[in-house]
Jmol script that loads the backbone (N, CA, C; Angstrom):
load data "model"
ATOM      1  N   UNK A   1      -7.359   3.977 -22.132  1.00  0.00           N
ATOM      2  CA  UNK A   1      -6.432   3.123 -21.420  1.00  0.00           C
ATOM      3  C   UNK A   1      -6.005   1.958 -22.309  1.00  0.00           C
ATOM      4  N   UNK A   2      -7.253   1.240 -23.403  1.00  0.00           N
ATOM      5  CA  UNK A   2      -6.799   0.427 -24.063  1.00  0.00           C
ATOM      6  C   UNK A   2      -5.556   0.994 -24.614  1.00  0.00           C
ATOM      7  N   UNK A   3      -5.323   1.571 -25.643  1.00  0.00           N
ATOM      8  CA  UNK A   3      -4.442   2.085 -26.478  1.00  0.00           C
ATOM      9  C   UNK A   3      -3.188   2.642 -25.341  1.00  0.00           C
ATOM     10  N   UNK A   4      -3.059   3.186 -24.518  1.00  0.00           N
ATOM     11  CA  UNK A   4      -1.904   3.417 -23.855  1.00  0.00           C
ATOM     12  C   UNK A   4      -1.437   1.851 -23.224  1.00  0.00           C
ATOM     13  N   UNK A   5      -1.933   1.075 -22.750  1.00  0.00           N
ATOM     14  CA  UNK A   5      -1.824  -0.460 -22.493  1.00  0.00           C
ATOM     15  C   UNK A   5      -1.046  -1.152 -23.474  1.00  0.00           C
ATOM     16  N   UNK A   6      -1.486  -0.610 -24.531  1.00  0.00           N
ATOM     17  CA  UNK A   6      -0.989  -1.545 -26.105  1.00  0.00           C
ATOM     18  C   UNK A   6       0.542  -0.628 -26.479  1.00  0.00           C
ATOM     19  N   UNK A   7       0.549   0.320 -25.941  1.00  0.00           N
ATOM     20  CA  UNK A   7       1.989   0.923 -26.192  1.00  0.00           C
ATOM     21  C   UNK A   7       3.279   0.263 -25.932  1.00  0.00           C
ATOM     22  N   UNK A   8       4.219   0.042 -26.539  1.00  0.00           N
ATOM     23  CA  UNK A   8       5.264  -0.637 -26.416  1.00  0.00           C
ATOM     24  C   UNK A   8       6.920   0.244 -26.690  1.00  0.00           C
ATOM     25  N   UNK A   9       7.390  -0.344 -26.271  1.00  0.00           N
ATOM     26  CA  UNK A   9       9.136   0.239 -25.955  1.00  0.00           C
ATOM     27  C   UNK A   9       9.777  -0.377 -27.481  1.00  0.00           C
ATOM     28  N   UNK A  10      11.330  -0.176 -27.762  1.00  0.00           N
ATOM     29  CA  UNK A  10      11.678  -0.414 -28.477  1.00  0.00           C
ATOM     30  C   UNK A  10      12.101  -2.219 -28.082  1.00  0.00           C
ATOM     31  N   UNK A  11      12.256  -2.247 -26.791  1.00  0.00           N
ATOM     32  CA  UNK A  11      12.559  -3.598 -26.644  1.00  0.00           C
ATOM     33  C   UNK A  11      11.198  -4.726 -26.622  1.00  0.00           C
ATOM     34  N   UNK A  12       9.880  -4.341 -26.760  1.00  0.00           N
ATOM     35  CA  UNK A  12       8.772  -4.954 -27.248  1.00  0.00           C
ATOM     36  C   UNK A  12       8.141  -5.131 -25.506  1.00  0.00           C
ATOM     37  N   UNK A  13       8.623  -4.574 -24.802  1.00  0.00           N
ATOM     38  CA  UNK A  13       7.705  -4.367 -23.363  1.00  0.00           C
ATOM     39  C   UNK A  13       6.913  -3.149 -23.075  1.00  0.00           C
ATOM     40  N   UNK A  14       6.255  -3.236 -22.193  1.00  0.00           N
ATOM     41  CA  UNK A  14       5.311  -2.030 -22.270  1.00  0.00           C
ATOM     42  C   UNK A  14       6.020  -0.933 -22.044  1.00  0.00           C
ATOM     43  N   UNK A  15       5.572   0.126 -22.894  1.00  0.00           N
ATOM     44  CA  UNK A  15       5.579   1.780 -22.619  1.00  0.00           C
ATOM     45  C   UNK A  15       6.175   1.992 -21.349  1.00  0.00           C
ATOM     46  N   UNK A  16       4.541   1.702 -20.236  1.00  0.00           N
ATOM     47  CA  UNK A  16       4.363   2.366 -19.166  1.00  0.00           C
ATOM     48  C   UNK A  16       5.534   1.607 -18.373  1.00  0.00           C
ATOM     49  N   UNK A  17       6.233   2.638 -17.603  1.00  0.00           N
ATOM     50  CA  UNK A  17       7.292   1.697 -16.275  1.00  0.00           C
ATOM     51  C   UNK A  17       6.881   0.770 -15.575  1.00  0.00           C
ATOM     52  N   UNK A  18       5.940   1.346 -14.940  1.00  0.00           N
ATOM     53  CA  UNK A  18       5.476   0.178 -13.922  1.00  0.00           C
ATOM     54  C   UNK A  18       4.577  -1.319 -14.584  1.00  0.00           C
ATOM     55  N   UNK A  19       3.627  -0.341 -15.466  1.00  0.00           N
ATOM     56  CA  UNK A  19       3.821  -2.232 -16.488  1.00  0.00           C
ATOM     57  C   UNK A  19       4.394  -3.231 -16.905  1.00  0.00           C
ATOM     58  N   UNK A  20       6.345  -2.504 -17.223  1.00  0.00           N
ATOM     59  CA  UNK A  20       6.929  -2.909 -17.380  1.00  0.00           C
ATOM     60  C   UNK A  20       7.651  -3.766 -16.457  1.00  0.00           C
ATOM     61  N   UNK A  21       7.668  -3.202 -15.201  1.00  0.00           N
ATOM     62  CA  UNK A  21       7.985  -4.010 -14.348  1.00  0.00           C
ATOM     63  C   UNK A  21       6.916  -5.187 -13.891  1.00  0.00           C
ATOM     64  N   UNK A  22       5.612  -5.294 -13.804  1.00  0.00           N
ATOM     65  CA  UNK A  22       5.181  -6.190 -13.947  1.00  0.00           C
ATOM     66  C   UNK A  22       5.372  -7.416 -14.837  1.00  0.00           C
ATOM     67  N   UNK A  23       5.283  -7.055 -15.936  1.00  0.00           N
ATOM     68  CA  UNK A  23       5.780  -7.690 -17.502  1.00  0.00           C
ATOM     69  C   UNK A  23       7.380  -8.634 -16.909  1.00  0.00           C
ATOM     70  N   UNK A  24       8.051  -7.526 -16.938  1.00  0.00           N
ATOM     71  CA  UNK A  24       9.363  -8.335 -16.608  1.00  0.00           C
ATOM     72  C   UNK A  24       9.506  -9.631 -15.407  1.00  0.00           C
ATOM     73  N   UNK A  25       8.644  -9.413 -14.163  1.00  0.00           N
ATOM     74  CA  UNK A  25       8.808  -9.841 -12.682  1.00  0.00           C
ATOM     75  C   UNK A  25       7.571 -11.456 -13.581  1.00  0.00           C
ATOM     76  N   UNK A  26       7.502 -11.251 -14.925  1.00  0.00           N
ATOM     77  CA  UNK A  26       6.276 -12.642 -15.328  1.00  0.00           C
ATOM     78  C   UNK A  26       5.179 -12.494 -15.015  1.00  0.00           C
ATOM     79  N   UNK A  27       4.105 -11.110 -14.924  1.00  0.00           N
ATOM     80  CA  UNK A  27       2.968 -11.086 -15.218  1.00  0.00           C
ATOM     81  C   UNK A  27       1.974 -10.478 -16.615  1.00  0.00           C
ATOM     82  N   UNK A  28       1.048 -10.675 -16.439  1.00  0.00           N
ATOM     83  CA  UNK A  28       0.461 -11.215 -17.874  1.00  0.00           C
ATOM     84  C   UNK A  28      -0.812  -9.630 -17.706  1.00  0.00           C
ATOM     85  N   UNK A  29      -1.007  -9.061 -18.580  1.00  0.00           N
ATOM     86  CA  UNK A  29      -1.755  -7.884 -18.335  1.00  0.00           C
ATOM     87  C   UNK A  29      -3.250  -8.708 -18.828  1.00  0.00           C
ATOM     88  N   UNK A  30      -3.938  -8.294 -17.655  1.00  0.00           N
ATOM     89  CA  UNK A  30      -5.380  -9.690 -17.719  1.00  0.00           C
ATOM     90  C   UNK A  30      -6.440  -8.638 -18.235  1.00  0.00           C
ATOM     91  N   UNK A  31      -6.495  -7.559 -17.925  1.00  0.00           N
ATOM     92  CA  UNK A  31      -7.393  -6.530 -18.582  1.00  0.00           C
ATOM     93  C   UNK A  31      -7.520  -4.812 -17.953  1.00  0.00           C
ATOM     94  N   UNK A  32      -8.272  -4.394 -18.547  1.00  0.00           N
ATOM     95  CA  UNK A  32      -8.651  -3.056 -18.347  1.00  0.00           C
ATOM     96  C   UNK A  32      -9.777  -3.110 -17.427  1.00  0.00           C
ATOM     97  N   UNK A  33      -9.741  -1.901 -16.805  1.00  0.00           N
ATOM     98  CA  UNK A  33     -10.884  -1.994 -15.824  1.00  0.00           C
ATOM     99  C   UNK A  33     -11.316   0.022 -15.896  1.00  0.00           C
ATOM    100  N   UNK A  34     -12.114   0.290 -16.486  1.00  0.00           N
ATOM    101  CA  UNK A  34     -12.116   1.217 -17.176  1.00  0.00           C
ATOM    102  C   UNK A  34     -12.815   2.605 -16.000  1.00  0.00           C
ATOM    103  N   UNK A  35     -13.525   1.822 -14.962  1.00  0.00           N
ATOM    104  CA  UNK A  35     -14.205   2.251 -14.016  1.00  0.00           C
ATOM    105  C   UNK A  35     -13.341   1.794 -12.414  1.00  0.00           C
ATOM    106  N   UNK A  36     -12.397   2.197 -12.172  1.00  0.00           N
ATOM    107  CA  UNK A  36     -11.599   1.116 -11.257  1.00  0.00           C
ATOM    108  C   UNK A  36     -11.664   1.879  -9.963  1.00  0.00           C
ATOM    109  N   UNK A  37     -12.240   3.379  -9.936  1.00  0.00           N
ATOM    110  CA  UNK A  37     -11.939   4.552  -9.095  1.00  0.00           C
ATOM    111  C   UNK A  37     -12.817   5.540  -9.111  1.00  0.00           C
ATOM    112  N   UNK A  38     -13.933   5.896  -8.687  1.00  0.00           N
ATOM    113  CA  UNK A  38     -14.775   7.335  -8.773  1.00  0.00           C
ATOM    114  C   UNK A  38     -14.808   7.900  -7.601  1.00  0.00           C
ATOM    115  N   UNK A  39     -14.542   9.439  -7.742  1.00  0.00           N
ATOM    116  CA  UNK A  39     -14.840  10.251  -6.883  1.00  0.00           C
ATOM    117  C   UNK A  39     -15.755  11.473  -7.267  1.00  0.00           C
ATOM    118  N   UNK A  40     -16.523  11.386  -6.420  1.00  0.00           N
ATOM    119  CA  UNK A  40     -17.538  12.496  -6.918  1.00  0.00           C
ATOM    120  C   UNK A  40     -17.872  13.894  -5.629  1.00  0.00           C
ATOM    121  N   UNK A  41     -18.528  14.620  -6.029  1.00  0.00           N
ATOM    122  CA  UNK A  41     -18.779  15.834  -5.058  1.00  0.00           C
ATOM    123  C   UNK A  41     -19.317  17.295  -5.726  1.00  0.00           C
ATOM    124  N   UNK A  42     -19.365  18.092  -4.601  1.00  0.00           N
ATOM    125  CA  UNK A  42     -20.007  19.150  -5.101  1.00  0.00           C
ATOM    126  C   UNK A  42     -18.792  19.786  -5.704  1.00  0.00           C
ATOM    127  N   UNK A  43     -18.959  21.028  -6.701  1.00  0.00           N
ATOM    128  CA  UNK A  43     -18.338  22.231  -7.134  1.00  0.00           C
ATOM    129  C   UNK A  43     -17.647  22.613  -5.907  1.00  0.00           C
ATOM    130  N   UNK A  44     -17.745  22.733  -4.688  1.00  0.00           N
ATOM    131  CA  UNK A  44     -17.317  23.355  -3.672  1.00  0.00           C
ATOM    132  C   UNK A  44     -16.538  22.452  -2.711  1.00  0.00           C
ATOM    133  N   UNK A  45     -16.625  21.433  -2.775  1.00  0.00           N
ATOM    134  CA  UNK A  45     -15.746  20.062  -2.472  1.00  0.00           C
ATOM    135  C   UNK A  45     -14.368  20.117  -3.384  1.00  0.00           C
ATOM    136  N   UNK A  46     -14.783  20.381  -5.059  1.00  0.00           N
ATOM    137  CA  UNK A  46     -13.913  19.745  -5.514  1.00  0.00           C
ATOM    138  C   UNK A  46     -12.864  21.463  -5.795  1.00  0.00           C
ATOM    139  N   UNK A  47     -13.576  22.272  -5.206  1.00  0.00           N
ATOM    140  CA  UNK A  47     -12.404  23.663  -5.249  1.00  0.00           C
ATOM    141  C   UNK A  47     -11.380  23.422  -4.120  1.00  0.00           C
ATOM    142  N   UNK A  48     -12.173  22.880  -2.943  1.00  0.00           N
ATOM    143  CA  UNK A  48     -11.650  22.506  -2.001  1.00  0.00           C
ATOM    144  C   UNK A  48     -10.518  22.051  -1.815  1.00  0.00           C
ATOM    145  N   UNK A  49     -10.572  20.517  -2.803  1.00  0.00           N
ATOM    146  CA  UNK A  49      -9.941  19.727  -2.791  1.00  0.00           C
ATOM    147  C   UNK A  49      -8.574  19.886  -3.654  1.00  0.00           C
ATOM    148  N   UNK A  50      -8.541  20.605  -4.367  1.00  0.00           N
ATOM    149  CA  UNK A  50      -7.785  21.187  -5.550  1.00  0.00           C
ATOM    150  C   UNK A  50      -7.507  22.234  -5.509  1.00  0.00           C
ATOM    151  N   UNK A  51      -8.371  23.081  -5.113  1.00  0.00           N
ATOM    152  CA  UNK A  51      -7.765  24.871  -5.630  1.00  0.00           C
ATOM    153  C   UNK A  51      -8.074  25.419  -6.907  1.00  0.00           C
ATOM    154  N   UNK A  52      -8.618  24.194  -7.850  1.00  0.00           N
ATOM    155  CA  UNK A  52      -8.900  24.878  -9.206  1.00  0.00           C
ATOM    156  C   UNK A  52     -10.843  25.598  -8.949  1.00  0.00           C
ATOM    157  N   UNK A  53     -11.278  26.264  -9.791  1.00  0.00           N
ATOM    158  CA  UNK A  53     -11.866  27.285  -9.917  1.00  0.00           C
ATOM    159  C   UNK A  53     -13.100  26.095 -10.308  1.00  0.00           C
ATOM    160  N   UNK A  54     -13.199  25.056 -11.032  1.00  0.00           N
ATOM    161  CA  UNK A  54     -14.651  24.484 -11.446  1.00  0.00           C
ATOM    162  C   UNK A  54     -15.880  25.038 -11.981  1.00  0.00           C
ATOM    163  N   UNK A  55     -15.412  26.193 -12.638  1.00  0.00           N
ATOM    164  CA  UNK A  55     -16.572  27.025 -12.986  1.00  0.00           C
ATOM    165  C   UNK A  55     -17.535  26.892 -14.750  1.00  0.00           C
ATOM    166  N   UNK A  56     -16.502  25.694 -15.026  1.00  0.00           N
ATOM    167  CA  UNK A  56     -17.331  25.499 -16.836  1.00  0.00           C
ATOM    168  C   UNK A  56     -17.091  24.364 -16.175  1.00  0.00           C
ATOM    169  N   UNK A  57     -18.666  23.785 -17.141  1.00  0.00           N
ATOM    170  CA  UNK A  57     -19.489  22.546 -17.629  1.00  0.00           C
ATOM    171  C   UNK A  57     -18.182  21.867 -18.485  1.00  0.00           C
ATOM    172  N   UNK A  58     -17.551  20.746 -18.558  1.00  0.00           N
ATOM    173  CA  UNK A  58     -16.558  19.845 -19.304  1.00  0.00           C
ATOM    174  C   UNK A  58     -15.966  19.465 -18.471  1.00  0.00           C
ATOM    175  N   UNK A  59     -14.777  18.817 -19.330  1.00  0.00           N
ATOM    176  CA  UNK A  59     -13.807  18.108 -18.549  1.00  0.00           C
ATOM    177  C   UNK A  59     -12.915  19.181 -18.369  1.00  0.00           C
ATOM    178  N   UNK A  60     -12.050  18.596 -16.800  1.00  0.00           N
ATOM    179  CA  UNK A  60     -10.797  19.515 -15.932  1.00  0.00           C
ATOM    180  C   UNK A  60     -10.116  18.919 -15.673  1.00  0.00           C
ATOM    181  N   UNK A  61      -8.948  19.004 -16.804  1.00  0.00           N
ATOM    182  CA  UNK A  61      -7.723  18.630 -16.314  1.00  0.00           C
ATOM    183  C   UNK A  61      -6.812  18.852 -14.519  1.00  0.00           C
ATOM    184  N   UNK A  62      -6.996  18.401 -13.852  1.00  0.00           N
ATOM    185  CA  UNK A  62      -6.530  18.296 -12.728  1.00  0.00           C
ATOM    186  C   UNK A  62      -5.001  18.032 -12.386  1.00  0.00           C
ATOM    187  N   UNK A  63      -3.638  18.012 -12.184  1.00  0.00           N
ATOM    188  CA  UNK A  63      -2.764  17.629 -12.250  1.00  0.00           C
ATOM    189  C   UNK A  63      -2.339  16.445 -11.366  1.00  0.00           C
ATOM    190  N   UNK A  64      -1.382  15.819 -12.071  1.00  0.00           N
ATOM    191  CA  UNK A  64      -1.380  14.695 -11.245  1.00  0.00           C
ATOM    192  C   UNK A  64      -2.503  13.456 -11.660  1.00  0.00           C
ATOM    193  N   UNK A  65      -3.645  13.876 -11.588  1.00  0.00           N
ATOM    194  CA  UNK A  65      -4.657  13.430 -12.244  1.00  0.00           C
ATOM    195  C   UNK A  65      -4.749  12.282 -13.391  1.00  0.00           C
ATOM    196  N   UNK A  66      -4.958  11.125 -13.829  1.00  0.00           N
ATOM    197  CA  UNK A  66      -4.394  10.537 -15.188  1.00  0.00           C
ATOM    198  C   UNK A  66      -5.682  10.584 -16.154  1.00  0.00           C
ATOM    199  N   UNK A  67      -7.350  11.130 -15.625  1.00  0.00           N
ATOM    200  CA  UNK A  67      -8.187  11.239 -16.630  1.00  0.00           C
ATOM    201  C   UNK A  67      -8.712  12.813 -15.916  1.00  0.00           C
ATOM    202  N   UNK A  68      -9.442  13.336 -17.379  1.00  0.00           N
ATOM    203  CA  UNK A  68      -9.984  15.178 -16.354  1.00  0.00           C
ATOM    204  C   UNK A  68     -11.290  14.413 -15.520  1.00  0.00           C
ATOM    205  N   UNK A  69     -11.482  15.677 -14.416  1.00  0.00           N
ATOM    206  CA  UNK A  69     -12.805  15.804 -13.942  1.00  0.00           C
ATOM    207  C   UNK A  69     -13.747  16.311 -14.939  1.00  0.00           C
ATOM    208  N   UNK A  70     -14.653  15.532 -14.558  1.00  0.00           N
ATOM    209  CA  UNK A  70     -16.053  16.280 -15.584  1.00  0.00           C
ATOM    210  C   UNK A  70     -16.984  16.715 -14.861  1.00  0.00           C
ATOM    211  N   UNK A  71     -17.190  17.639 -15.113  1.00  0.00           N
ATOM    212  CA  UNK A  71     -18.095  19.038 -14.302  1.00  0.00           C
ATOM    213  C   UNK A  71     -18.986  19.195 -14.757  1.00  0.00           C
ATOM    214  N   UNK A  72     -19.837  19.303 -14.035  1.00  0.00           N
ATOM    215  CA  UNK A  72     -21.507  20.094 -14.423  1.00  0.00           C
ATOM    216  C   UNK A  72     -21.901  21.070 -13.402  1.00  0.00           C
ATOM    217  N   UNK A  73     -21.843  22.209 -13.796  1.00  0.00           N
ATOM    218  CA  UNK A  73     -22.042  23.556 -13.368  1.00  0.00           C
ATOM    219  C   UNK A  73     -23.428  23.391 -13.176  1.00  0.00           C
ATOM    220  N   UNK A  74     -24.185  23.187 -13.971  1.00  0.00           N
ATOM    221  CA  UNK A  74     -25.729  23.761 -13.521  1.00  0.00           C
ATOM    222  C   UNK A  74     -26.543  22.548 -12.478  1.00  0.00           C
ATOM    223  N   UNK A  75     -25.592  21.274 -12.453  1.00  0.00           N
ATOM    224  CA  UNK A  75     -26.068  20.124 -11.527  1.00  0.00           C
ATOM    225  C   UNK A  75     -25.073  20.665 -10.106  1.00  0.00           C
ATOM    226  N   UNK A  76     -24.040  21.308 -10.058  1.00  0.00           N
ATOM    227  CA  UNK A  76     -23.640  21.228  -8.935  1.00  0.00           C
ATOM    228  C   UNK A  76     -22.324  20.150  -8.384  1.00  0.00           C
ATOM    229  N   UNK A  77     -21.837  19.533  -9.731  1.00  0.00           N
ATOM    230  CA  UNK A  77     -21.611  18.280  -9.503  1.00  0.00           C
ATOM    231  C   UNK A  77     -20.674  18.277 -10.328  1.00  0.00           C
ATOM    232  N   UNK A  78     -19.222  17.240  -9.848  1.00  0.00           N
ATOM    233  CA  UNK A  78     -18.077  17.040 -10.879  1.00  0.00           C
ATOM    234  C   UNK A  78     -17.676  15.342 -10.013  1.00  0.00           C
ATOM    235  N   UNK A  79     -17.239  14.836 -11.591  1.00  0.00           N
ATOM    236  CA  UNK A  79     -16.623  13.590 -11.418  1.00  0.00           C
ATOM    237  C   UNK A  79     -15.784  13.284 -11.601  1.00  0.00           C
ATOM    238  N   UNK A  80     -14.678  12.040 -10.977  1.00  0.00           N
ATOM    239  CA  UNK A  80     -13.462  12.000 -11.192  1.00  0.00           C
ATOM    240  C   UNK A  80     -13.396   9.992 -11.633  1.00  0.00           C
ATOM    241  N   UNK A  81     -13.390   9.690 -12.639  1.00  0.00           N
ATOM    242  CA  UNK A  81     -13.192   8.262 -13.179  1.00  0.00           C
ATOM    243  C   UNK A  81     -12.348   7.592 -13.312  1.00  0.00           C
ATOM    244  N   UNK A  82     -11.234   6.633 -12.719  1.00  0.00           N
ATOM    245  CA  UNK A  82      -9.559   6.840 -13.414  1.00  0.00           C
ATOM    246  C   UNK A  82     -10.208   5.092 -13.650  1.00  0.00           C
ATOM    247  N   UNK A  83      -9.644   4.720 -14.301  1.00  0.00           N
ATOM    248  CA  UNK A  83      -9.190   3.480 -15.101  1.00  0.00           C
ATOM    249  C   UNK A  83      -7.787   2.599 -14.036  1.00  0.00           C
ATOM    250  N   UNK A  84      -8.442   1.731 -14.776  1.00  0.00           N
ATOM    251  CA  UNK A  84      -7.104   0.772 -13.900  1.00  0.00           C
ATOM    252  C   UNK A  84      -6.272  -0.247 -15.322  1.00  0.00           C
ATOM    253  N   UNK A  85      -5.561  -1.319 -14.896  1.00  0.00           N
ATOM    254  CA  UNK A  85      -4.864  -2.338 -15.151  1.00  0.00           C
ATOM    255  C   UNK A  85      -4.914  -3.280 -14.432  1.00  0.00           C
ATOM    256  N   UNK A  86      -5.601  -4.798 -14.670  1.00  0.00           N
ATOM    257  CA  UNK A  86      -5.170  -5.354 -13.986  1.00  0.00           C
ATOM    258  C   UNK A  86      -4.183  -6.532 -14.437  1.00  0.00           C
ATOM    259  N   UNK A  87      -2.906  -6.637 -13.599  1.00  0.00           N
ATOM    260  CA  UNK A  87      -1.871  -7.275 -14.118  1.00  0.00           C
ATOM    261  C   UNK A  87      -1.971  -8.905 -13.073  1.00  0.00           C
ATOM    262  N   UNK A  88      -1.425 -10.212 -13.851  1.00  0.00           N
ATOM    263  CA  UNK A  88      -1.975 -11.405 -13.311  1.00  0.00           C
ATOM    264  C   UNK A  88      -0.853 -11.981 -12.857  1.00  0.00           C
ATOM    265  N   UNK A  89      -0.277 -12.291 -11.581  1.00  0.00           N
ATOM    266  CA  UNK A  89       1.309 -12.948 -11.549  1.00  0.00           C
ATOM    267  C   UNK A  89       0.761 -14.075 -11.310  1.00  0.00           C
ATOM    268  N   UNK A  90       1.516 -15.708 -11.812  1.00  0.00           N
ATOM    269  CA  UNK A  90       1.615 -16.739 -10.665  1.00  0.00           C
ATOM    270  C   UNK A  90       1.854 -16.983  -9.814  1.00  0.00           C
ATOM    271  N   UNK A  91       1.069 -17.217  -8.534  1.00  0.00           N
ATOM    272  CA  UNK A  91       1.979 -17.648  -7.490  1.00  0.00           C
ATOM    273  C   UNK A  91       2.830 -19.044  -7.301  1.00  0.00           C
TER     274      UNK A  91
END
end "model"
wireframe off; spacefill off
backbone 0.3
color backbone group
């Protein structure tokens, strides 16, 4: 997330759109929050939840998704971690 954060446009604002619109509206990107979101569950939750198959140990790209699930087959168990931004306006 650091490094996509630090990405910039040709006009020297962020990459990302919606950063950008923060950026523009005068807020100040205050930090990363690298843990901002977990969801966790069984192999059978997360077929559920998705439709994908969960059947190898690694990470699973999920769509839509902005980091993979990471799976562990022989625990039973897959995780989902997403990262945040947090952006600072004045009031």
């Amino acid at each position: 997330m650091t490094e996509y954060v630090a990405r910039r446009g040709p006009d020297g604002l962020p990459a990302d759109p919606w950063l950008r619109v923060h950026v523009r509206a005068g807020g100040v990107v205050e930090r990363i929050a690298p843990r901002s979101m977990t969801v966790t569950g069984t192999l059978a939750d997360w077929r559920r939840w998705t439709g994908l198959p969960f059947d190898t140990s690694g990470p699973v790209r999920v769509p839509g998704a902005l980091t993979p699930v990471l799976v562990d087959v022989d625990h039973d168990h897959a995780a989902y971690v997403e990262p945040n931004v947090w952006v600072r306006h004045r009031l």
